[in-house]
C-alpha positions, 0 to 999 in steps of 0.5 A: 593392635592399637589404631596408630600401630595399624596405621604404621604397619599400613604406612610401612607395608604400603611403602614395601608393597609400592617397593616391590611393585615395578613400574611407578605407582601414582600418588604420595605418602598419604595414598600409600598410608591409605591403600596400605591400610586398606590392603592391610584390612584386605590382607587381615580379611583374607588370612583371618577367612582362609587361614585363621590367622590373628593379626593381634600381634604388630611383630608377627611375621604373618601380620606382615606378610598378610599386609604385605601382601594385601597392600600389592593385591590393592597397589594392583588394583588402584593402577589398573584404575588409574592407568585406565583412567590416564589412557581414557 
């Protein structure tokens, strides 16, 4: 997959992710490209170590869901952070 196809499944499994997610999630659109790119590395880490999945591919269906599901593991973590960091 090409960087600027990274980039958009990052943007847009970012955007699914914060969708999915109740509550509000701090931050703009480029805070959810990055943790949505860094949730879809951790998501492509996960799957490629667990389940040998090759996320080669922009349409497959386990590339997305892997995204997907990093991004949410990611959006979890940065708002335990940040709501942390408000209350303190």
């Amino acid at each position: 997959m090409s960087f600027l196809g990274f980039l958009l499944l990052g943007l847009i499994a970012g955007a699914i992710a914060k969708a999915i997610l109740p509550g509000k999630q701090g931050g703009g659109w480029f805070v959810t490209l990055l943790l949505g790119v860094v949730g879809a590395l951790l998501g492509g880490w996960i799957g490629g170590a667990l389940f040998g999945v090759n996320l080669q591919e922009f349409f497959s269906l386990a590339t997305w869901a892997l995204a997907i599901g990093g991004s949410i593991i990611v959006l979890l973590i940065y708002g335990a952070i940040v709501g942390r960091r408000k209350t303190a």
